[in-house]
Residue, then its C-alpha position, 0 to 999 in steps of 0.5 A: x632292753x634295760x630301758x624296757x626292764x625299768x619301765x616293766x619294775x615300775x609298772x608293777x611298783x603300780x600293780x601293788x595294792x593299796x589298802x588290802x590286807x590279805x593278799x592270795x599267792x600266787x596269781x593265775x587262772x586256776x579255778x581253784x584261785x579265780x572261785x575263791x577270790x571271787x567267795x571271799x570278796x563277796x563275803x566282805x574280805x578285803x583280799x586280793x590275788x597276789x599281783x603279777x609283778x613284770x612278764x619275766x619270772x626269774x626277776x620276780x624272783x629277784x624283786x619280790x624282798x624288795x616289794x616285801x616291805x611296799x607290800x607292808x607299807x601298803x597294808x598287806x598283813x597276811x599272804x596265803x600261800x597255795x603253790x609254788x610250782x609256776x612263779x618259782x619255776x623260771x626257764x633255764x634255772x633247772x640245774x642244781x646250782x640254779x635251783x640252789x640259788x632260787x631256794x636261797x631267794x625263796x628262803x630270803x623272801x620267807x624272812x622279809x616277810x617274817x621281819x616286816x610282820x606279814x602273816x603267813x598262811x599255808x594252804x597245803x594243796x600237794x604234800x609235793x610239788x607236781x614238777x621239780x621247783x627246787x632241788x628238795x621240794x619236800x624240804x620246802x614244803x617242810x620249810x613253808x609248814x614250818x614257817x607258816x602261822x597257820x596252816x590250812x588242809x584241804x583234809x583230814x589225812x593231809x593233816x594226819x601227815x604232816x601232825x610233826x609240823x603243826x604242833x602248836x600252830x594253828x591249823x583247819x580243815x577247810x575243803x575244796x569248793x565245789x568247781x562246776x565249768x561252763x559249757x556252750x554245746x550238748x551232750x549229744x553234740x560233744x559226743x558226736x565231735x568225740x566220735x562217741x556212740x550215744x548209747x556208749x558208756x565213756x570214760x573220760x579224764x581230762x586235765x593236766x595230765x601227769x604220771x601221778x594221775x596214771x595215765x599211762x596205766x589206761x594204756x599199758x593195762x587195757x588189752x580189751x575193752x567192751x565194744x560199747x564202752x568208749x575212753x577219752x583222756x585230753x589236757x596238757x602233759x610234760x614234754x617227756x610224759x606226753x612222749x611216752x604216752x604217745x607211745x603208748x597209745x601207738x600200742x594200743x590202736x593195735x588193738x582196736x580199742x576205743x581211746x583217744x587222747x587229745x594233748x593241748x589247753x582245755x578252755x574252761x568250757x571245754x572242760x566242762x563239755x568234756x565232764x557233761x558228755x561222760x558217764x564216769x571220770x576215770x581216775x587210776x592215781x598213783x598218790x593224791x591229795x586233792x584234785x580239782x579236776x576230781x573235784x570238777x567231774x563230782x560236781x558235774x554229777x559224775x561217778x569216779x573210778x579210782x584206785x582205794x588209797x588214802x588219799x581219796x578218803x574224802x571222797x565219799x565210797x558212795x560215789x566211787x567204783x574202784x579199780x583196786x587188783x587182787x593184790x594190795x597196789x595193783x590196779x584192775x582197770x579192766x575188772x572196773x570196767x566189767x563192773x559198769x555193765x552190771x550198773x542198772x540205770x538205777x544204781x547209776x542214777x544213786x551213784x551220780x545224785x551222791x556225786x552232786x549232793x557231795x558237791x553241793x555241801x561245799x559251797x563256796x560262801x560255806x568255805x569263803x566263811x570258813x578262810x575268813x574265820x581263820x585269817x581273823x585268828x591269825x590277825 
């Protein structure tokens, strides 16, 4: 076990780049990360991901100071950190002395990379962690805010709330790319797999599905739905969360209504195939900052269906039919969906081509462009 551990730290002793200087943190597939990578080298930028150092988190944990200063020694100047939710998270550390002594490694990181002179940007994503990585997660975005040289917001609100920590630093609002997904069948050919009449109105919200997205509000709201409009939810959810929303589901096939859920990984054409098939993207979020899949479904030219708050601003109202009730925090899932059938086809028509346009102007080289005029300040 020891032998196989030394060989894994010398492996990624080799994973270290040579002759990089911006390094993106951390690795994965999300699509966020794979467009961006992908922008910012074919705008000439010599950055990479943040490499993955052996196959167990908590020793990347322990290991990541150390690879600080190799990191140096190799010409990494700047690390732009998106999330920390994943890589912080190993299994079996989720009790409170555990998360205190993650936080304590964090913070120990954070400094070697102060102390050998490695520029911190911050891309803010989330005002919070979608699951708990530390034992005050606000506290560590407040920590990274803090200890960032610059900042950068997905937009404008984002920067508006947390206004208290940036004072001084630099900052930008640099929005999300537009993120469009593969797919490999028809429209017609993925409805009839998802048992979805032609000529039937389908919602669909696919993703990571967690309580901040509402998802069980479909569920919990919904006691009628018209006979041709069909509503279908797929993607990974939390153990306990998709438990409940099983529940859930359970109840509303009382009631005959047609909604499906389907828990699992969403290849990236599947995901794609799901967005081309619908007709709107349903969305009754309780908070919000960005979303990608949000992002993925106006790509695909598709009208949103999401509560009015503040942190949907930057989505454009031409595109948006809102489930907002009567009194100010209530939703009205029901009433929105009244609402589609009195969408001609013309109006739905404006509604997706406002989608797509939107989507358009944030290309990927316009934001490619706009990461590297930052790092260029900060170095």
């Amino acid at each position: 076990m020891a032998s196989k551990m030394l060989k894994e730290i010398w492996a990624a002793y080799s994973k270290l780049p040579t002759d990089v200087r911006i390094l993106q943190y951390p690795s994965g597939d999300a699509a966020f990360s794979t467009l961006l990578d992908k922008s910012l080298v074919e705008c000439g930028l010599d950055s990479e991901r943040f490499p993955d150092l052996t196959s167990h988190k908590g020793l990347n944990v322990v290991l990541l100071p150390i690879y600080t200063i190799l990191l140096r020694m190799r010409g990494v100047r700047l690390i732009n950190f998106h999330w920390i939710t994943g890589p912080w998270q190993p299994p079996g550390m989720n009790t409170r002395l555990k998360r205190s002594i993650l936080w304590a490694f964090f913070v120990f990181w954070i400094r070697t990379l102060k102390i050998c002179r490695i520029r911190i940007v911050y891309t803010v994503h989330d005002h919070e962690p979608h699951s708990q990585v530390f034992n005050n997660d606000k506290r560590a975005v407040q920590y990274l805010l803090k200890k960032s040289d610059g900042v950068i917001f997905l937009n404008p609100d984002s920067k508006s709330f947390f206004a208290n920590y940036t004072d001084g630093k630099l900052s930008a609002v640099i929005s999300e790319g537009s993120i469009r997904h593969p797919v490999s069948k028809s429209r017609i050919e993925t409805r009839r797999i998802l048992n979805v009449h032609s000529e039937n109105i389908l919602l669909v919200l696919v993703g990571w599905l967690i309580e901040y997205k509402g998802v069980d509000l479909i569920f919990s709201q919904l006691k009628r739905l018209p006979d041709d409009v069909s509503i279908r939810i797929a993607g990974t959810a939390p153990t306990d969360y998709q438990k409940e929303l099983m529940k859930l589901k359970d109840e509303s096939d009382k009631s005959n209504l047609d909604i499906e859920i389907n828990f699992g990984f969403l290849s990236d054409t599947e995901f794609g195939e799901y967005l081309q098939a619908a007709d709107y993207f349903l969305y009754p979020c309780r908070t919000i900052n960005n979303s990608g899949s949000l992002n993925a479904a106006l790509t695909h030219g598709l009208p949103v269906i999401v509560p009015q708050i503040s942190g949907l601003n930057w989505v454009p109202d031409n595109c948006k039919v809102y489930i907002d009730g009567e009194t100010p925090g209530t939703y009205d899932i029901e009433g929105a969906i009244d609402c589609l059938k009195l969408v001609d086809a013309r109006k739905y028509d404006e509604l997706s081509r406002n989608a797509f346009n939107f989507s358009e102007a944030r290309s990927w080289p316009i934001i490619a462009e706009q990461y590297r005029k930052f790092y260029e300040e900060i170095l």
